[in-house]
C-alpha positions as CSV (number, residue, x, y, z in Angstrom):
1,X,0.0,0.0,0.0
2,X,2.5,2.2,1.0
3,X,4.5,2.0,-2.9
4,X,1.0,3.0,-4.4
5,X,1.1,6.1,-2.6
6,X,4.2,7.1,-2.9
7,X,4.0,6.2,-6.5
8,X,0.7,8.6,-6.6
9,X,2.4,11.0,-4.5
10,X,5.3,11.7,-7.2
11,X,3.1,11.2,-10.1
12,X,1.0,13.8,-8.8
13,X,4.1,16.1,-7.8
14,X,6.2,15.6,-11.0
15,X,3.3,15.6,-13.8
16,X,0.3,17.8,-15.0
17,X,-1.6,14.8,-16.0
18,X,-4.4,13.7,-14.6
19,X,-4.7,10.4,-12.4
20,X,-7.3,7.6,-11.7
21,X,-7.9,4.6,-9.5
22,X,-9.6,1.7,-11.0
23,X,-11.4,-0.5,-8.1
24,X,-12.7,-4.2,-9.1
25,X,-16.0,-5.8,-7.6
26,X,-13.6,-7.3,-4.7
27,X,-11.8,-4.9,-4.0
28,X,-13.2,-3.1,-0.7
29,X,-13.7,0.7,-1.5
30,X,-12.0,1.8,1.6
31,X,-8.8,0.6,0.5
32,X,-8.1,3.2,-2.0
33,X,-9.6,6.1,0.5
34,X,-5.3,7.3,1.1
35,X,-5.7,7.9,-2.4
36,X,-8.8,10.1,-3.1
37,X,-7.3,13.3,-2.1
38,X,-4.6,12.5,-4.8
39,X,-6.2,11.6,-7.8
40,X,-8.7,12.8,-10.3
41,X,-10.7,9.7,-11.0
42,X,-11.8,6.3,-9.6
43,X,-13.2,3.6,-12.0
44,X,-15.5,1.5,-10.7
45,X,-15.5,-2.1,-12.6
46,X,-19.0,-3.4,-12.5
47,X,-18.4,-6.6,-13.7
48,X,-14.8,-8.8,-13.3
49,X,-12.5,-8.0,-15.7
50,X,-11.9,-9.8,-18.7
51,X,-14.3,-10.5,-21.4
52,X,-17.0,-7.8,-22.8
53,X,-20.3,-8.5,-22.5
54,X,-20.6,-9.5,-19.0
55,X,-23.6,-9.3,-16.9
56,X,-23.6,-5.6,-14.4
57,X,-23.1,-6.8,-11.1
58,X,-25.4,-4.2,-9.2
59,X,-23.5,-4.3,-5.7
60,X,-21.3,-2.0,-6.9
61,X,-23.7,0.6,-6.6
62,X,-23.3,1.0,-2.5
63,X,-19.5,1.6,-3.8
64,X,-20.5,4.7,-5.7
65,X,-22.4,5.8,-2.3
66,X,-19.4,5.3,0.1
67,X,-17.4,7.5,-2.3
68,X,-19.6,10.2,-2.6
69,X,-20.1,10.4,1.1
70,X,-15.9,10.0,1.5
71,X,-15.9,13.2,-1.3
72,X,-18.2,15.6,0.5
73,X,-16.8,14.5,4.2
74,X,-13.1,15.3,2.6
75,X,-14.2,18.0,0.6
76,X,-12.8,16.3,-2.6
77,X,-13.4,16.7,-6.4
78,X,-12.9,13.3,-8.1
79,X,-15.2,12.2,-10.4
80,X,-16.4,8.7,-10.4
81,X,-16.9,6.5,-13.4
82,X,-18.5,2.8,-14.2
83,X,-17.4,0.4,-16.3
84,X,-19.1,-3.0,-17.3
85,X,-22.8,-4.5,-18.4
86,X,-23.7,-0.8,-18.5
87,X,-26.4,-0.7,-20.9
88,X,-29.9,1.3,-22.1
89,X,-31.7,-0.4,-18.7
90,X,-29.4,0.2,-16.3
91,X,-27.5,3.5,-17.1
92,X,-30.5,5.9,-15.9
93,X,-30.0,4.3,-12.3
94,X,-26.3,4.8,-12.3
95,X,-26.2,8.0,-13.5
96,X,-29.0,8.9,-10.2
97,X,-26.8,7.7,-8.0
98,X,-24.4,9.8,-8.9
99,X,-21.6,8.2,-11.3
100,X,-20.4,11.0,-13.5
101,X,-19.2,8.9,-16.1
102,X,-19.5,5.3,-17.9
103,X,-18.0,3.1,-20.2
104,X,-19.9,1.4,-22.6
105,X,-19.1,-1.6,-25.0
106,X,-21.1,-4.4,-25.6
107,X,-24.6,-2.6,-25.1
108,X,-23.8,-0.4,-28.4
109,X,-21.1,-2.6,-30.1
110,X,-22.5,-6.1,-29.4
111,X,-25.8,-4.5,-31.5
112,X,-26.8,-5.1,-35.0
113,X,-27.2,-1.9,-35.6
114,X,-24.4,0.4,-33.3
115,X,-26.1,3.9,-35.0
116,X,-29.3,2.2,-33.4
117,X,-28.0,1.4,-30.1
């Protein structure tokens, strides 16, 4: 734990780009919490990583909650994203409870017609 933060820490110091966390369904959310006040981002995986097309695993929701409440307790500014079996009847959900910002794959490229989708 302690070499991701220090690797944060420099990359924050020595760089104008922006950084991001990526945290995986098993992952508990309070592991990256040293982090938040470094970074610019956290990616949460909604399905295991892998394979596209996977079914949304909608636990990770409560992570998106923990965050937000970690954000405004800290007074931080990261955005949170989603990634994974995001698709038309899910994504209105996610974006109300507050993810800023998904990725999307199989719901638009797994279609017959992408323009469609």
């Amino acid at each position: 734990a302690n070499n991701c933060l220090n690797f944060f820490i420099n990359a924050k110091k020595n760089s104008s780009h922006k950084l991001g966390i990526v945290i995986n369904p098993t992952t508990p959310v309070n592991k990256i919490f040293p982090l938040l006040s470094l970074i610019d981002n956290v990616l949460i995986m909604s399905v295991n990583p892998g394979f596209s097309g996977q079914a949304f695993i909608p636990t990770m929701m409560e992570k998106v909650g923990t965050l937000i409440n970690e954000r405004i307790n800290k007074k931080l500014v990261f955005i949170i994203s989603m990634d994974g079996g995001i698709n038309q009847e899910n994504i209105a959900q996610i974006a109300k409870i507050g993810v800023q910002e998904v990725g999307i794959a199989q719901a638009i490229f797994g279609q017959a017609d992408i323009v469609q989708a």
